[in-house]
C-alpha positions in Angstrom: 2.4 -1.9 42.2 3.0 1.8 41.4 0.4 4.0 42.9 1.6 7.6 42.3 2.0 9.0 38.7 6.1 9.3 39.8 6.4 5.6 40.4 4.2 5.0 37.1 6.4 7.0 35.1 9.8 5.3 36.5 7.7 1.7 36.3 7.2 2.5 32.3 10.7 4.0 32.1 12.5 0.6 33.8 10.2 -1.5 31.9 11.3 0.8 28.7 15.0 -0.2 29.7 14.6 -3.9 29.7 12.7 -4.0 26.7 15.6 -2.2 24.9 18.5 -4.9 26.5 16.3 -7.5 25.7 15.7 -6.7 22.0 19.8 -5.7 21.8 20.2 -9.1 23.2 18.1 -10.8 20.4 20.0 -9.0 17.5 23.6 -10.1 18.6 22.5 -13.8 18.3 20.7 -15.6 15.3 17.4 -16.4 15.8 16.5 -19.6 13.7 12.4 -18.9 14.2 13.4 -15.6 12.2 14.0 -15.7 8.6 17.6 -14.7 7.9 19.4 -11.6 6.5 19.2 -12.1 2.7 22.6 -10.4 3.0 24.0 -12.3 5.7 22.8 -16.2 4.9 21.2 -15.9 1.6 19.4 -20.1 2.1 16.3 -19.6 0.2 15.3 -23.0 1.9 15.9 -21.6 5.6 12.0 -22.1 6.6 11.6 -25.7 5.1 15.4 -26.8 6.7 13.5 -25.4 9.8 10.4 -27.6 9.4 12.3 -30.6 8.2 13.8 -31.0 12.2 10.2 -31.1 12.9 9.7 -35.3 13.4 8.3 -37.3 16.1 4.4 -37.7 17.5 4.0 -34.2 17.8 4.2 -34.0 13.5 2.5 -37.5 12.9 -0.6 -39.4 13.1 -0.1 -43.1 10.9 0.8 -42.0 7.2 0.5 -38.1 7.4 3.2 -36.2 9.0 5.0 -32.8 9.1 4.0 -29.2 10.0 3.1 -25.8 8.1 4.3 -22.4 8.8 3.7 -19.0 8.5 4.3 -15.2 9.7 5.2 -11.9 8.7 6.3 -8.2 9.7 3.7 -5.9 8.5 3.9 -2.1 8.7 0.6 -0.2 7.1 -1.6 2.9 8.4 -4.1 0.8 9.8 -2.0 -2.2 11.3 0.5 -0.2 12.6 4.0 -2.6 13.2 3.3 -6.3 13.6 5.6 -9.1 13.7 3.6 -12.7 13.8 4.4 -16.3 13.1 2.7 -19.7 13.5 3.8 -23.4 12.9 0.7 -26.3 13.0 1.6 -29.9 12.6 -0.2 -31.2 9.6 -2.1 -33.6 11.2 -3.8 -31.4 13.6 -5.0 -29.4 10.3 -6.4 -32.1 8.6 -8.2 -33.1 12.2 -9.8 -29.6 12.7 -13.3 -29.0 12.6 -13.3 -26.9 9.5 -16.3 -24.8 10.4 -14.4 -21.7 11.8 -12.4 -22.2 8.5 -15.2 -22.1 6.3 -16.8 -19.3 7.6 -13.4 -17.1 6.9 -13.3 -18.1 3.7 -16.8 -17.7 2.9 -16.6 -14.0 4.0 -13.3 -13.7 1.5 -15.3 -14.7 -1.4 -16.5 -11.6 -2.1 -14.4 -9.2 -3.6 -15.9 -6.2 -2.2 -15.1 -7.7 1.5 -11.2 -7.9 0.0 -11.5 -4.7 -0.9 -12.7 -3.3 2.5 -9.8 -5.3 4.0 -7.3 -3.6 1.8 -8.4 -0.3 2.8 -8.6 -1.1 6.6 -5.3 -1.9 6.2 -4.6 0.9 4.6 -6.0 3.0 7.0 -9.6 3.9 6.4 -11.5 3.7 9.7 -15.1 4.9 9.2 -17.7 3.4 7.4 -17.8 6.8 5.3 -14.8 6.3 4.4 -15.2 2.5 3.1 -18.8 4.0 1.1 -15.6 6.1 -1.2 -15.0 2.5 -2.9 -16.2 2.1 -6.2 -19.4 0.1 -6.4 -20.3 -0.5 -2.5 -23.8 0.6 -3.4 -25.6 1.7 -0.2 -24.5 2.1 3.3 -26.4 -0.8 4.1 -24.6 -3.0 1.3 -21.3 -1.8 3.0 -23.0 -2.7 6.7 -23.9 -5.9 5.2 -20.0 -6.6 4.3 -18.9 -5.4 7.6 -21.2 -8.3 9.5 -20.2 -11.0 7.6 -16.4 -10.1 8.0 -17.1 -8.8 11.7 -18.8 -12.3 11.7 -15.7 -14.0 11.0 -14.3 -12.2 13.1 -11.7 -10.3 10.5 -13.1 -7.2 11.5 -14.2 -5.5 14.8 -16.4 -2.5 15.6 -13.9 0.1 17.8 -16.9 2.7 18.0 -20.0 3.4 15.7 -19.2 2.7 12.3 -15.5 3.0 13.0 -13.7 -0.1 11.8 -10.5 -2.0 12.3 -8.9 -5.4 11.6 -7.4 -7.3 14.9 -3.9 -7.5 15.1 -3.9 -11.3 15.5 -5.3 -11.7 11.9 -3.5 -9.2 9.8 -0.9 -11.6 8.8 -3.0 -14.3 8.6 -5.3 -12.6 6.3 -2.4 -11.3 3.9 -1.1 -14.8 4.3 -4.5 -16.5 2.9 -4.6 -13.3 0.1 -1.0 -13.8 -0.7 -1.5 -18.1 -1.2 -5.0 -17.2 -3.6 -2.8 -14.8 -5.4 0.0 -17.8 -6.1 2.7 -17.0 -8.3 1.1 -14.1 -10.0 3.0 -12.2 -7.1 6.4 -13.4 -8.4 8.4 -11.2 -10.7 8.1 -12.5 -13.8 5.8 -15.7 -13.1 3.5 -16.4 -15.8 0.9 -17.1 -13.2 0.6 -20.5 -13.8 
């Protein structure tokens, strides 16, 4: 283990080296967990031809069977760069005690919590900040909000009244925002 600031330095630096050949290494092969270059292999089906070789016990309990996926790559002011993905097998879904799902989506039911998600993301950190949105009433209102979503654990306190959303559930949570929205996020979708 380095002890001197010299051998931290050239730790960080060799570390820095390998995580360069590694990610080089990545791009001259195709990754199938990644989606593909619409350029290079324009399959619009590439995720479900990835979860259809998804079979056996793992993906299947008697009559329900198969497995869900999701991720992203996220870039925003108060995210910073993510790249996250996640496959379940149905069954263990529909097993789940749906308590710790509940309680997220009870603290997305309110549209001013959406709103102070939004602007998280977008970078707003202190809780004077998140009072500028239209019609958050008081600073306790706005506290109010923050517990039920800190509750849920969508949000964390990084210092007094300074806010942020944890990496692990930024996609998650534009996932869940992006499925309420449907297809009134496609081009040209009637909504329906």
């Amino acid at each position: 283990m380095p002890k001197s600031t010299v051998e931290l330095a050239a730790a960080i630096e060799q570390m820095q080296q390998r995580l360069e050949a590694l990610e080089a290494a990545a791009g001259a092969g195709a990754d199938p967990t990644r989606p593909p270059d619409p350029d290079v292999a324009p399959d619009p089906f590439w995720l479900l031809d990835r979860l259809a070789r998804n079979t056996g016990p793992a993906f299947a309990r008697g009559e329900v069977a198969g497995s869900i996926a999701y991720g992203g790559r996220v870039r925003a002011p108060g995210a910073g760069e993510l790249v996250w993905q996640l496959e379940h097998a149905v069954p263990e879904v529909l097993e789940a005690d749906l308590g710790a799902a509940s309680a997220v989506l009870g603290a997305l039911g309110h549209p001013l919590r959406l709103e102070i998600l939004r602007r998280l993301l977008l970078g707003a950190r202190s809780l004077a900040e998140l009072q500028e949105i239209p019609g958050t009433g008081t600073s306790g209102q706005v506290h109010h909000h923050l517990r039920e979503l800190r509750a849920a654990g969508l949000v964390v306190s990084q210092r007094r009244n300074h806010y942020a959303i944890p990496a692990e559930r930024v996609v998650p949570l534009l996932v869940i925002v992006a499925a309420a929205l449907g297809r009134s996020l496609v081009p040209g979708a009637d909504g329906a």
